[in-house]
C-alpha positions in Angstrom: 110.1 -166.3 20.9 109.6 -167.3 24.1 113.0 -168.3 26.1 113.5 -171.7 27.4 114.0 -171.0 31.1 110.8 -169.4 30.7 109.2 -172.3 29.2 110.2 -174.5 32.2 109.4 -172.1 34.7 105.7 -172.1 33.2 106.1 -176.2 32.6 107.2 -176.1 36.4 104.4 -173.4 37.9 101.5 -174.7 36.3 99.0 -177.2 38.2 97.0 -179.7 36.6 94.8 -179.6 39.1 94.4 -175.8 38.9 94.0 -175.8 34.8 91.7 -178.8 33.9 89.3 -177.0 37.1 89.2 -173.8 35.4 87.1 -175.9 32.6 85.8 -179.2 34.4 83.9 -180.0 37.9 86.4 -182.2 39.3 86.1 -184.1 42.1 88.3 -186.0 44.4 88.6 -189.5 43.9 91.1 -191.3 45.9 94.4 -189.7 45.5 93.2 -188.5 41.9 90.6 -186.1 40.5 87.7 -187.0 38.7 85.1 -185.4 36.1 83.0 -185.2 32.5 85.5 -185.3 29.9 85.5 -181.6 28.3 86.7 -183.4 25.1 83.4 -186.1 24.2 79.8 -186.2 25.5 79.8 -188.7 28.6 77.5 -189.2 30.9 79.9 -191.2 33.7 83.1 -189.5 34.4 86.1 -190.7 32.7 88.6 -188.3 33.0 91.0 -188.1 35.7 93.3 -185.7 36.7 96.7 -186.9 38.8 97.9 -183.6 40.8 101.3 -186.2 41.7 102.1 -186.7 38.4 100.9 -183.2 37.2 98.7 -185.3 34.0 95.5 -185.4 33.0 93.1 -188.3 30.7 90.1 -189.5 29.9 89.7 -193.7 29.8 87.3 -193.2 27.0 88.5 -191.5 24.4 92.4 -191.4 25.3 92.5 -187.1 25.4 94.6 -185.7 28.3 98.4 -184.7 28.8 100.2 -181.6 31.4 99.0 -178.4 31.9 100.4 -177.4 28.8 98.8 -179.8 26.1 95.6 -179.6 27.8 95.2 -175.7 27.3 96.6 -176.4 23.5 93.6 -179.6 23.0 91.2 -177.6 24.5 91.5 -173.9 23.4 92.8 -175.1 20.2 96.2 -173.4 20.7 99.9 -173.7 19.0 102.2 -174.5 22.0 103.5 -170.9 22.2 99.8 -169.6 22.3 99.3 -172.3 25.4 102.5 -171.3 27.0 101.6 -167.4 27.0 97.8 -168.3 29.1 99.8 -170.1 31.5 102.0 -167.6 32.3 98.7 -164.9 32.4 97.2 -167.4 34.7 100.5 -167.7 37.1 101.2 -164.0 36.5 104.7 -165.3 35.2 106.6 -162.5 33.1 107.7 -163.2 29.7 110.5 -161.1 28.2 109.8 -162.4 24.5 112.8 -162.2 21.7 112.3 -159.5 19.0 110.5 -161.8 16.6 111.2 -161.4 13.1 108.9 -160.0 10.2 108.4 -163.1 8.8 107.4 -164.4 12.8 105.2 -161.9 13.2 103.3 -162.1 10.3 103.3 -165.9 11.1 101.6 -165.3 14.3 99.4 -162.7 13.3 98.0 -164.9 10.6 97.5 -167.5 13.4 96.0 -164.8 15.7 94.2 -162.9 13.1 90.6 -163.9 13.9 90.5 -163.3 17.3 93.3 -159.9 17.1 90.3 -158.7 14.3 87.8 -159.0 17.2 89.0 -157.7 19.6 89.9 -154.6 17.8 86.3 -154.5 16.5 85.4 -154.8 20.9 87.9 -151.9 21.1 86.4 -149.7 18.6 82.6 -150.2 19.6 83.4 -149.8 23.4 84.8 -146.2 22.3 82.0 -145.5 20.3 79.7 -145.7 23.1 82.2 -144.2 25.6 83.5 -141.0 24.3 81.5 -139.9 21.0 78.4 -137.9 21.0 75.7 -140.0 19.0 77.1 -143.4 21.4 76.8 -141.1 25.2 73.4 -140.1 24.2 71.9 -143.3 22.4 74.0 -146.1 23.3 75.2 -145.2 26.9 71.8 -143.7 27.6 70.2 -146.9 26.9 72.5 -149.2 29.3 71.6 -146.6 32.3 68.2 -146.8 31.6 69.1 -150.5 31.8 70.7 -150.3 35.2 73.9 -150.7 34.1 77.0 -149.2 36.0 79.6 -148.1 34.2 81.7 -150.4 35.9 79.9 -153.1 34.6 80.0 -151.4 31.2 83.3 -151.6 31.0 83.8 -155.3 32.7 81.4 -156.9 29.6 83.3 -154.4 27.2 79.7 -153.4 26.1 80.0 -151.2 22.8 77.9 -148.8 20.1 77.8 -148.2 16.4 76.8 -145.5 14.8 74.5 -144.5 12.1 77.1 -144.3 9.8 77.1 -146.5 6.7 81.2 -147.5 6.9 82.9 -145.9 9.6 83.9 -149.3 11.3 85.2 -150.1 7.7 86.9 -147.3 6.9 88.9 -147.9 10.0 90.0 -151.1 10.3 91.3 -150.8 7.1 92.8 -147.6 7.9 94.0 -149.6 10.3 95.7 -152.5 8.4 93.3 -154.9 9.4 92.2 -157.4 6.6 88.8 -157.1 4.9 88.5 -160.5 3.9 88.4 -161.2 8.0 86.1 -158.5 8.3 83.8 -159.8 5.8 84.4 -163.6 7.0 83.9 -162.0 11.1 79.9 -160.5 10.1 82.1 -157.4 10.5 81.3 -155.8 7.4 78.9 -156.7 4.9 80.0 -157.7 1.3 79.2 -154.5 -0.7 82.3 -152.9 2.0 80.0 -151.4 4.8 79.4 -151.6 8.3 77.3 -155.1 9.5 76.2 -153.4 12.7 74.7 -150.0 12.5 73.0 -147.8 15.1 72.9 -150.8 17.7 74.4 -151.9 20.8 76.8 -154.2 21.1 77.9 -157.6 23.1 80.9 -159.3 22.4 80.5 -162.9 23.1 83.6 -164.5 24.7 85.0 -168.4 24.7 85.8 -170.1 27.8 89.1 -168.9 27.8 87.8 -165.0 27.5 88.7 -164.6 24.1 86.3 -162.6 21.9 84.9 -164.9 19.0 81.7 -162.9 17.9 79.3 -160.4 18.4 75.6 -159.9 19.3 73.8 -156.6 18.4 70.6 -154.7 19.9 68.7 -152.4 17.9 67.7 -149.4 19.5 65.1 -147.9 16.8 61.5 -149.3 18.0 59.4 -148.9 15.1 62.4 -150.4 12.8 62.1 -153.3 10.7 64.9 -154.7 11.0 65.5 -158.0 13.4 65.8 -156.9 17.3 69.1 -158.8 18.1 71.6 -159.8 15.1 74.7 -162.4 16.4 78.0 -162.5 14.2 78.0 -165.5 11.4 79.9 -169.0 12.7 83.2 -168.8 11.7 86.5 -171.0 12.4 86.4 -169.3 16.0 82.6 -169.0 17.1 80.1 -171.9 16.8 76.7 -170.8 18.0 75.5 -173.9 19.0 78.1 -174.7 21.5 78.8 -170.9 23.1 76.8 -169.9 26.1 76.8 -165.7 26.7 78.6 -165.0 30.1 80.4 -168.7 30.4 84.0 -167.1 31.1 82.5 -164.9 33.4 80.6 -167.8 35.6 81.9 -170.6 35.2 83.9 -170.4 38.8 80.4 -170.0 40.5 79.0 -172.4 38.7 81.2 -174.7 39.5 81.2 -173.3 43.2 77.6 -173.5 43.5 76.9 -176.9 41.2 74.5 -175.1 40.0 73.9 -172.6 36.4 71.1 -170.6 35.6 70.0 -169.8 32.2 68.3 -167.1 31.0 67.0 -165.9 27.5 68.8 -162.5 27.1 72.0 -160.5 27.3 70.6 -157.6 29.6 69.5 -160.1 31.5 72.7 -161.9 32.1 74.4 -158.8 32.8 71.6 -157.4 35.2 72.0 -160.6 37.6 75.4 -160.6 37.7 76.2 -156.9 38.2 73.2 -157.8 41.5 75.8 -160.6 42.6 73.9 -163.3 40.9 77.0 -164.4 38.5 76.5 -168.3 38.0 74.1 -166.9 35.3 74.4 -167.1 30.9 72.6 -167.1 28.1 71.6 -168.8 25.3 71.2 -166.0 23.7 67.8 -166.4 21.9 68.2 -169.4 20.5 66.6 -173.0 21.0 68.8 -174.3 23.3 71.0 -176.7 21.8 73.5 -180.1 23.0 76.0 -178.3 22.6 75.4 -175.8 25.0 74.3 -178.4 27.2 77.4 -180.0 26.9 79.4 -177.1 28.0 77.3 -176.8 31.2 77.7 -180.2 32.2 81.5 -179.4 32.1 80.5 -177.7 35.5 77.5 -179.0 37.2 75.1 -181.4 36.3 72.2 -179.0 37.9 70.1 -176.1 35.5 67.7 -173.6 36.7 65.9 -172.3 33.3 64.0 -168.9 33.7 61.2 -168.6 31.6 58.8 -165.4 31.3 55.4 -166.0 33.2 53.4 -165.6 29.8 51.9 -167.8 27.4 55.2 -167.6 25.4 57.3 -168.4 28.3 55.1 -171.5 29.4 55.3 -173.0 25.3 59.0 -172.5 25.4 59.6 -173.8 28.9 57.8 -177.3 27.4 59.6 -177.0 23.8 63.6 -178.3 23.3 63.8 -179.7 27.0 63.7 -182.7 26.2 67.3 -182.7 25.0 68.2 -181.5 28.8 66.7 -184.7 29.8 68.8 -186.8 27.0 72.2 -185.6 28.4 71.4 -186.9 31.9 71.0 -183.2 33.5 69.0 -182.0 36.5 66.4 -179.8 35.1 64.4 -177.2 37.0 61.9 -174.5 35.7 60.7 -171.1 37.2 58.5 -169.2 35.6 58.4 -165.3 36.4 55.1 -163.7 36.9 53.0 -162.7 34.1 54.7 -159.5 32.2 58.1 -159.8 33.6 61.6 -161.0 32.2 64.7 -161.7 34.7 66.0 -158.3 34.1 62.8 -156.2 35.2 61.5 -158.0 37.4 65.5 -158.0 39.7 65.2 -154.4 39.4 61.5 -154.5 40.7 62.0 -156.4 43.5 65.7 -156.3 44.6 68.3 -159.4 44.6 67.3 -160.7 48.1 63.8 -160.9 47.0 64.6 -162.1 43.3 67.1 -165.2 44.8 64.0 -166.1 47.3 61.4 -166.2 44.4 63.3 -168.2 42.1 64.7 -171.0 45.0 60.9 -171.3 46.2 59.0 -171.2 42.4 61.8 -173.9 40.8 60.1 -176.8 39.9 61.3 -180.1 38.5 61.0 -179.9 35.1 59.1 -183.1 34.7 56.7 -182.5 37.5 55.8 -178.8 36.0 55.4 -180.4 32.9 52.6 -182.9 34.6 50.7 -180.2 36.6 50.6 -178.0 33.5 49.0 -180.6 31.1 46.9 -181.6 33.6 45.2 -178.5 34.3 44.7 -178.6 30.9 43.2 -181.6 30.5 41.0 -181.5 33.7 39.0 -183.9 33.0 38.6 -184.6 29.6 40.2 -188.6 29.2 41.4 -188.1 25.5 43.2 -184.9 26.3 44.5 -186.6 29.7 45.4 -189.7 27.5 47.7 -187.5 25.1 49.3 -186.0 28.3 50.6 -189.2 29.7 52.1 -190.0 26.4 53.8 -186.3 26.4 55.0 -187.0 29.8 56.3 -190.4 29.6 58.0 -189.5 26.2 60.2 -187.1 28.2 60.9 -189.4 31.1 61.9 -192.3 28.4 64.6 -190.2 27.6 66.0 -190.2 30.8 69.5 -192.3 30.5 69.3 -193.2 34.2 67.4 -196.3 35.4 66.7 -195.6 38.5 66.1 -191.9 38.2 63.4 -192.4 35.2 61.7 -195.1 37.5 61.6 -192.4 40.6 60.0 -190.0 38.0 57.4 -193.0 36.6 56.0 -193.7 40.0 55.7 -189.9 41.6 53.7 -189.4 38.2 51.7 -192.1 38.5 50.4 -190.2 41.6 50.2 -187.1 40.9 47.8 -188.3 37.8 45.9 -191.2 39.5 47.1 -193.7 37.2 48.5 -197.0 38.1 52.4 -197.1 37.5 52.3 -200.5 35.7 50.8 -198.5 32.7 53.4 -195.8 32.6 55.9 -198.4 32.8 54.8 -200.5 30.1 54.3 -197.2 27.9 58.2 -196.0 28.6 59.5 -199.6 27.8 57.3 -199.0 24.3 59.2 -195.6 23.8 62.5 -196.5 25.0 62.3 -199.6 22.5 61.2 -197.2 19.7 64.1 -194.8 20.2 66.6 -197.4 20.5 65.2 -199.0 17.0 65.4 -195.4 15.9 69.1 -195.0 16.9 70.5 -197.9 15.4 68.8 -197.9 12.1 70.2 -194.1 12.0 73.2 -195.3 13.0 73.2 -197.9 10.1 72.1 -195.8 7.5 74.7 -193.6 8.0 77.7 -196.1 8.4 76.3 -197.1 5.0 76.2 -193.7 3.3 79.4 -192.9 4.9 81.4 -196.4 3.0 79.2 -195.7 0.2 81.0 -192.3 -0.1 84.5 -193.5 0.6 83.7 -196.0 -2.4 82.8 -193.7 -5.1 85.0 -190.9 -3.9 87.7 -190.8 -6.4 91.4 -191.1 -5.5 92.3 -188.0 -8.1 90.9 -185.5 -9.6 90.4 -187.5 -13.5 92.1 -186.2 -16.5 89.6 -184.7 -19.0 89.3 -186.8 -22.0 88.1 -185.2 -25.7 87.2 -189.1 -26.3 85.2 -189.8 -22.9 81.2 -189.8 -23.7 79.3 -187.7 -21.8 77.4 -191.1 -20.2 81.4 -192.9 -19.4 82.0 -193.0 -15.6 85.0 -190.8 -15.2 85.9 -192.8 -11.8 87.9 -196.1 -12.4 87.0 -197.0 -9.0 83.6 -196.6 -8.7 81.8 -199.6 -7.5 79.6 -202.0 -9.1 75.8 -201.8 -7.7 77.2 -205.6 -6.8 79.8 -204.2 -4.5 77.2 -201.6 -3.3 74.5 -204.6 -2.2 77.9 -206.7 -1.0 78.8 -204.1 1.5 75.2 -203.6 2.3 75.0 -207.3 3.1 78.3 -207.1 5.1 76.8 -203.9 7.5 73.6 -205.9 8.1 75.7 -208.9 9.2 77.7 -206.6 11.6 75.0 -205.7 13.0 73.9 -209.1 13.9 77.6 -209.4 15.1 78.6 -211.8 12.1 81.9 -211.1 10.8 83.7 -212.1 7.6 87.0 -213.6 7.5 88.3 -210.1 5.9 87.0 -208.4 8.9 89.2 -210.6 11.2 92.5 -209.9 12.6 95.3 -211.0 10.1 98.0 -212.3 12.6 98.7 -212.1 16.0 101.9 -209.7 17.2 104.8 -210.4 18.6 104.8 -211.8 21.9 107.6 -209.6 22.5 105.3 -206.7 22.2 104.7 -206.1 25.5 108.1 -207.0 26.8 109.0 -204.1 24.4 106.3 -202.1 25.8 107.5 -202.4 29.2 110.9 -201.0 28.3 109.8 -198.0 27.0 107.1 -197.4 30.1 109.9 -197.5 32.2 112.3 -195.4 30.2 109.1 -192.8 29.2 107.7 -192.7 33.2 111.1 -193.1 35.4 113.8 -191.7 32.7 114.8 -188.7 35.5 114.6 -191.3 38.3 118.2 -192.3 40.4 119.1 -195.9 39.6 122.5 -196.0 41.3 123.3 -193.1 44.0 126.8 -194.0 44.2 127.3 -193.6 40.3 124.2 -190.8 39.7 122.8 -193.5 36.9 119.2 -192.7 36.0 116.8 -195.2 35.2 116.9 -194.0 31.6 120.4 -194.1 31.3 120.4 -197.9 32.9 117.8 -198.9 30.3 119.2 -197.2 27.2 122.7 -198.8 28.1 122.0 -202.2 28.0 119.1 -202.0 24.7 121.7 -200.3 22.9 122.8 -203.3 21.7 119.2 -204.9 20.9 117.6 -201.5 19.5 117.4 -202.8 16.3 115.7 -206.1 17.4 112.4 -204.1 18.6 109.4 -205.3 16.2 107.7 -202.3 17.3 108.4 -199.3 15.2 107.1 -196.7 17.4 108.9 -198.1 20.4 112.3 -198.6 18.5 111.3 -194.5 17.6 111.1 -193.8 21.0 114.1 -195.7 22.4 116.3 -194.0 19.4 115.2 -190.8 20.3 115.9 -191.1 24.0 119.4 -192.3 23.0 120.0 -189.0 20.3 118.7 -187.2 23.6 121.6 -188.8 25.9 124.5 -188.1 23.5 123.3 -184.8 23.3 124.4 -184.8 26.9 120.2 -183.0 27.5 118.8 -184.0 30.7 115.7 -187.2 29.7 112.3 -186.2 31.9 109.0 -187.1 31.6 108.1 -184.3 29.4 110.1 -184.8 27.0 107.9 -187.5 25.8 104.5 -186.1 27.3 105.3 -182.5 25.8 107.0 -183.8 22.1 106.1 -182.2 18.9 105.1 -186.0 17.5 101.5 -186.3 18.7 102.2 -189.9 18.0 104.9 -189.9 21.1 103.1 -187.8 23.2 99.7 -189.8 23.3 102.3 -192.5 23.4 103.8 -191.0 27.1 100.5 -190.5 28.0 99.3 -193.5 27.8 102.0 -195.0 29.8 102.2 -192.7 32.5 98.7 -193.2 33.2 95.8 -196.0 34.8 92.4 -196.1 35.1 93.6 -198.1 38.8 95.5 -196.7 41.3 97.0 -198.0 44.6 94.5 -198.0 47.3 95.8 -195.9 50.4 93.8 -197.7 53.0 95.5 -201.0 52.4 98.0 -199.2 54.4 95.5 -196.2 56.5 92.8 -198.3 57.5 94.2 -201.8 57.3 97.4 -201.3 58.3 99.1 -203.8 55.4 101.8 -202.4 53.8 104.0 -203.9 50.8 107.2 -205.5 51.9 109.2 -206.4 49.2 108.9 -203.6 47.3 108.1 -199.8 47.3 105.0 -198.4 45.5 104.4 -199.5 42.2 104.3 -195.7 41.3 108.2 -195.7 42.6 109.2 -199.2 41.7 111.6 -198.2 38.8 114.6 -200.1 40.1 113.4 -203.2 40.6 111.0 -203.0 37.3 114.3 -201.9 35.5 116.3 -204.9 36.1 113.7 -207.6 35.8 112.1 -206.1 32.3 115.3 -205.7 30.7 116.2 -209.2 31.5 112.7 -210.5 30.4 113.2 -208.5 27.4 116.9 -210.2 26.5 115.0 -213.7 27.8 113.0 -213.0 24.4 115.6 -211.6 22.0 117.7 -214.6 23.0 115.5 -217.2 22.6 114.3 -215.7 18.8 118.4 -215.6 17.8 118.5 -219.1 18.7 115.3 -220.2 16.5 116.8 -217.7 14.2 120.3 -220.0 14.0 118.3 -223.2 14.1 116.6 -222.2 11.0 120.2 -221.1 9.7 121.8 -224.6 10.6 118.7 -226.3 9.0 119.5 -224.5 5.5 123.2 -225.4 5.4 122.4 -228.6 6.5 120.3 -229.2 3.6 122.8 -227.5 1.5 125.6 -229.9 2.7 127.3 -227.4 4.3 129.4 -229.1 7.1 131.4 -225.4 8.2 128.1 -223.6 8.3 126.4 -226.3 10.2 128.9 -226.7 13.2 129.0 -222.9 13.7 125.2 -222.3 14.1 125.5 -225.4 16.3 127.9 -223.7 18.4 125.8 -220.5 18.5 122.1 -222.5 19.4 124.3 -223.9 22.1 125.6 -220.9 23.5 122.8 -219.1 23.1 120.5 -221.8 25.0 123.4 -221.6 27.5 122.5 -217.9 28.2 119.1 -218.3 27.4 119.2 -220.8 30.5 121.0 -219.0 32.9 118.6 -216.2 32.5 115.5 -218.2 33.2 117.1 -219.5 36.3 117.3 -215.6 37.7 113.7 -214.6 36.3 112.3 -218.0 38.2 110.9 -219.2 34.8 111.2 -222.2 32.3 112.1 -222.2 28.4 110.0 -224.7 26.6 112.3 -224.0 23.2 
């Protein structure tokens, strides 16, 4: 266990600014960070990061928190797990608790897949380092390569031998679990070794944790595939992984720029030249995903493709998708023969940099000079190449940018630009048709599923025919055409009564809202500096009375919480709420403590207008305090009175004469109150 001054010491040491930027290009936006939310695709920056309030969100899909949460959202960490990075990143010491059996076993369950790995890492890397059969095969092969040993050891490059199950044997030897071995790609079903006589790469997360494997094969005339990559587990996800990520995702994001190449060696190769803003996808098509996680760090991609006939096909195939998620896509294609790896070591770095600054082409404008060589002049093979071309600038998402492209194209294949125009418009109009009837069909399937999917497993019945429906709520095929009929009228943005709101909420909602912003955001704030009251402890003492008049069950949560917290005489802060176990509270805090607006500084800089009766809004608890809570007891006041009008009406009708005059008493006083306190808000009371 990790000890509480501990905890706050990493809570305290760890910047927002620092953590999010480790993972996103941020960039300064007023008093706040901007960037591409790592959490959903986006295409316009939505996420903000507040180094003064040490928080972090995205305006689009709600994701954000402190340093703390962020690392646990993002590297899919417990909050021990997120705790123990910080501290690595800060360098801050953690003398841990002797943990139980029962702890440990709890952790290493948690830990299991990516402990597994890196043992595997381990074991390879001492294969190739200090046995015979990995010195003369394995090593022999990464000098031949180029490699240093230093940069050997820095990828944690590894061997496996010949043998049929000496991994196997000793991981198991070791205590490590064969069922994670099996479900790693470690070792095969029948109990042996996955990776025999081959190299090895382990693939790392963002974060540097090992979560997979990719494998060379060193035999020539063998059968078997040249590169093998671990299976996707819970921990590795092909499609979304990039080779060499952790290790250049600071240049990248230095640079706004990442190159991708095809292979590991040749990842490796350029950054052990000082080229390290490089990765891989690793022989495969390249994929959104992988996309995705480089626009997390530049919007810019240099793709180097071999000079060949190969290389040209696949510098034309999949880039389309590049194009779909908005990024800046150049091309360089090597000369005939060569791959980034030989031809660096043919020609040097300096050399290699030049070459591939001068050759990049747009990837759009390489695409047109290809096909039209090919064409030449031949007007049915020149026709197909301005649909090719245009079908990849349609699927450009910016306006202006996919007009720019339109009318350089036009030139540069002595058309007139109208044409092209008219042809996009045709495409764009196709795709979007495309889009939503995909989108329809599968909002259909998917309430089509949820319909027949049965609420429990049935009972099995001797008497049931083998024809009987066993779900009781499967629907008729005239529910099935009804909801049909209701999707198709959503689309056309016709809505059935069901579909409607029931009833509108309390107009005390956001009275109660207010509350418990104030309470979540200025909690630690001084009130009174004679008395050392805090804003929380001004706020909880005068709702104490009300808290169970709050319509709002979360709110009433929080504000009962916040008092439990008081009596417990421990300290109320921010992160309390930001940082607490109920997600529900947390987003909650979050929510509250931030704004897509902010306070313009040049009101005051370049305008020289400052506010007068106030301070900043961001410091404006005292004032906000007094005034909420006495819009707050405005409300409750004026519902007790319609509350005891209702009262007085009953017992009138019951010919109650006692009951009457005392809920006349009570309207009167309380529209006596109600009264006063409208005169010191400035407001009327209609009722």
């Amino acid at each position: 266990m990790i000890p509480q001054k501990t905890v706050q010491e990493i809570i305290d040491t760890a910047k927002i600014e620092d953590v999010v930027g480790d993972f996103v290009n941020l960039k300064r936006a007023g008093s706040n960070l901007k960037g591409l939310c790592p959490f959903h695709n986006e295409k316009t920056p939505s996420f903000v990061v507040s180094p003064a309030k040490n928080l972090c969100k995205c305006f689009g899909c709600g994701k954000g928190g402190d340093p703390v949460r962020f690392i646990m959202n993002h590297e899919n960490m417990s909050f021990p797990e997120a705790l123990r990075y910080l501290a690595e990143r800060y360098n801050i010491a953690i003398v841990e608790k002797q943990l139980t059996e029962s702890q440990r076993k709890e952790r290493q369950l948690a830990d299991s897949l990516f402990i597994t790995n890196q043992y595997a890492a381990d074991y390879f890397n001492k294969e190739l380092m200090e046995t015979d059969e990995g010195k003369s095969i394995g090593l022999s092969y990464f000098k031949e390569r180029g490699f240093r040993e230093e940069t050997i050891e820095h990828w944690h490059l590894g061997y496996t031998s010949k043998q049929k199950n000496s991994f196997t044997l000793q991981a198991t030897q070791d205590s490590h679990n064969t069922d994670l071995l099996k479900k790693l790609g470690l070792t095969t079903q029948y109990g042996s070794d996955f990776y025999r006589e081959r190299v090895m790469f382990p693939i790392r997360n963002l974060s540097g944790k090992i979560i997979g494997f990719g494998g060379r094969i060193l035999q020539k005339d063998a059968k078997a595939a040249k590169y093998i990559n671990s299976p996707e587990s819970d921990i590795y996800n092909k499609s979304r992984v990039l080779f060499g990520a952790y290790y250049a995702k600071s240049e990248i994001r230095k640079l706004d720029e990442c190159v991708l190449v095809e292979g590991y060696t040749d990842v490796i190769s350029l950054h052990q030249s000082g080229i390290t803003n490089v990765v891989a996808s690793s022989g495969t098509s390249l994929t959104v995903g992988q996309i995705q996680l480089v626009s997390r760090f530049t919007k810019n991609m240099k793709i180097l493709y071999d000079g060949d006939n190969a290389g040209i096909k696949a510098a034309l195939r999949g880039l389309d998708l590049v194009l779909e998620q908005d990024m800046n896509v150049k091309v360089v294609l090597l000369p005939d023969g060569e791959d980034p790896d030989s031809y660096l070591q043919k020609v040097g770095t300096e050399a290699f940099k030049k070459y591939i600054d001068e050759k990049a082409d747009d990837f759009i404008f390489f695409k047109t000079k290809l096909l039209l060589e090919e064409a030449k002049n031949d007007p049915v093979k020149k026709t197909r190449l301005i649909g090719s071309i245009i079908e990849s600038i349609a699927k450009i998402p910016n306006v202006l940018k996919r007009s720019l492209y339109i009318k350089e194209c036009a030139s540069i294949m002595d058309v007139e630009e109208k044409y092209l125009v008219a042809e996009a418009n045709r495409i764009l109009e196709s795709l979007v048709k495309k889009s939503e009837t995909k989108r329809l069909f599968e909002k259909r399937r998917a309430e089509r599923e949820k319909a027949i999917t049965p609420k429990k497993t049935p009972t099995p019945n001797s008497n049931q025919s083998p024809n009987q429906n066993p779900y009781a709520n499967e629907p008729s095929p005239e529910d099935l055409a009804a909801m049909d009929a209701i999707a198709a009228a959503e689309e056309q943005g016709i809505h059935s009564i069901a579909s409607r709101p029931s009833a509108k909420k309390s107009g005390d909602a956001f009275k109660e809202k207010e509350i418990i912003r104030i309470l979540v955001t200025g909690c630690n704030v001084i009130f009174d500096k004679e008395e050392n009251i805090t804003v929380g402890q001004f706020v909880l003492a005068n709702i104490q009375d009300v808290l169970e008049d709050f319509d709002n069950l979360l709110y009433h949560r929080v504000a009962t919480l916040s008092l439990q917290h008081l009596v417990d005489e421990k300290p109320l802060t921010p992160q309390f709420y930001i940082g607490h176990e109920d997600e529900e509270i947390a987003q909650l805090a979050l929510d509250l403590s931030t704004s897509p607006n902010e306070y313009s500084e040049n009101w005051q800089k370049k305008w020289g207008v400052t506010l007068q009766t106030q301070p900043q809004p961001d410091e404006n608890f005292t004032l906000d305090s007094v005034l909420s809570l006495k819009r707050f007891k405005l409300a409750k006041l004026i519902r007790m009175s319609k509350k005891s009008q209702d009262e007085m009406k009953l017992a009138s009708e019951k010919g109650d004469v006692d009951a009457v005059n005392t809920q006349l008493k009570m309207v009167m006083k309380l529209k006596q109150m109600s009264s006063d306190l409208a005169k010191e808000l400035n407001t009327v009371v209609f009722k």
